[in-house]
C-alpha positions, 0 to 999 in steps of 0.5 A, spaced: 117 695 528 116 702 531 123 705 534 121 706 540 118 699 542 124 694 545 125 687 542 123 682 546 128 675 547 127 669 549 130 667 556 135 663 553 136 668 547 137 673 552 141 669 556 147 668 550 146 675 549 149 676 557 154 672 556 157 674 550 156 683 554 160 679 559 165 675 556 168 682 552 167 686 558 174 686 561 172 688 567 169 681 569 170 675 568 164 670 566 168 664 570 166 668 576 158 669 575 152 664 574 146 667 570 140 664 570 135 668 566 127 667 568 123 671 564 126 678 563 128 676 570 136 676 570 138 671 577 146 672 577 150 669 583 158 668 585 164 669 588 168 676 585 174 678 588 172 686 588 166 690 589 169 693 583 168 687 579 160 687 581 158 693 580 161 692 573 158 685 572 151 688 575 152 695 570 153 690 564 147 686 565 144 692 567 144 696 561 143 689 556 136 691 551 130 686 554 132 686 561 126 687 566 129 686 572 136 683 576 136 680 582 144 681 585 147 674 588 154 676 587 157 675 592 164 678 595 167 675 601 172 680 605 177 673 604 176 671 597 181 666 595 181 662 589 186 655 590 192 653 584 188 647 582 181 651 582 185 656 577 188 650 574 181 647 572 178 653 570 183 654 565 184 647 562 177 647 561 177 654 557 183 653 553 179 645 551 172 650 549 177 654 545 182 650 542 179 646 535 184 644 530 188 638 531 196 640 532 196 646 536 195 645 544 196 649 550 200 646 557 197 650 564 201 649 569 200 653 576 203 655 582 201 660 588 197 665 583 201 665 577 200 662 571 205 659 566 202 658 559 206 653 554 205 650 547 204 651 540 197 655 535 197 656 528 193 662 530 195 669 533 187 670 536 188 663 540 195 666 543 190 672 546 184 669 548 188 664 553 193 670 556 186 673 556 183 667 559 188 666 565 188 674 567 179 674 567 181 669 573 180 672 580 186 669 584 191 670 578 197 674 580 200 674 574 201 671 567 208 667 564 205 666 556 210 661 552 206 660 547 209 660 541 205 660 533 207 656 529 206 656 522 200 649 520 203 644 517 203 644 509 202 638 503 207 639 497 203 641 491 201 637 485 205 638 479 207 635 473 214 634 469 215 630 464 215 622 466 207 624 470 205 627 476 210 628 482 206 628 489 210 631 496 217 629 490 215 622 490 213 619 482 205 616 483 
């Protein structure tokens, strides 16, 4: 392929890679957009807090290889405000996509704009995306984080002495 030529994608391939361009730019939060793509056609509509945000989700979008053209829908309302139970939601759902491993669990509770996050991970990364989650909310005013990262729980190992094999202590 000549270097000068641009790759074409698929509208669905593409639209993953625009949700993955939005997801890592901290300036927007993809719980705010919609993108819809029709062929090399990017239609992104919904509610940001801040022409800011907008210019920055249509600046991403923008400068995405195999994207033709944008048609803007965002919309900023001069009195946008998002409500405790519609914080609330999104975020319990964003915490179930990213939670996979049994024994660990984040409890949300919100009360006027401010989030308190509280549970146990095994993992650090886990930790992160869930604060990370909560601050990408417009309507968030601030984060309490009470997560704490517990080690996973471990099975004793096998080992033999001398009268047979001993698992977790016990004589098998």
């Amino acid at each position: 392929m000549n270097s000068l030529q641009m790759k074409n994608h698929s509208d669905g391939e593409l639209s993953r890679i625009l949700r993955d361009r939005i997801k890592w730019d901290k300036r927007v939060s993809t719980a705010d957009l919609n993108i819809v793509v029709r062929n090399g056609v990017i239609i992104v509509s919904g509610f940001v807090d801040t022409s800011y945000k907008k210019n920055a989700a249509l600046e991403v979008l923008s400068e995405t290889e195999g994207v033709w053209s944008i048609e803007d829908r965002i919309v900023v309302p001069g009195d946008y405000y998002r409500s405790d139970e519609e914080i609330l939601k999104i975020l319990k759902e964003q915490i179930d996509e990213i939670i996979k491993i049994g024994g660990e669990h984040i409890e949300v509770d919100v009360a006027d704009g401010i989030v308190k996050l509280e549970g146990e991970v095994f993992r650090p990364r886990l930790k992160a995306m869930a604060v990370a989650s909560a601050w990408e909310l417009s309507g968030v005013r601030d984060v309490l984080n009470f997560i704490e990262i517990k080690y996973p729980p471990r099975r004793a190992p096998l080992y033999e002495e001398e009268g047979g094999l001993l698992m977790n202590g016990e004589n098998s």
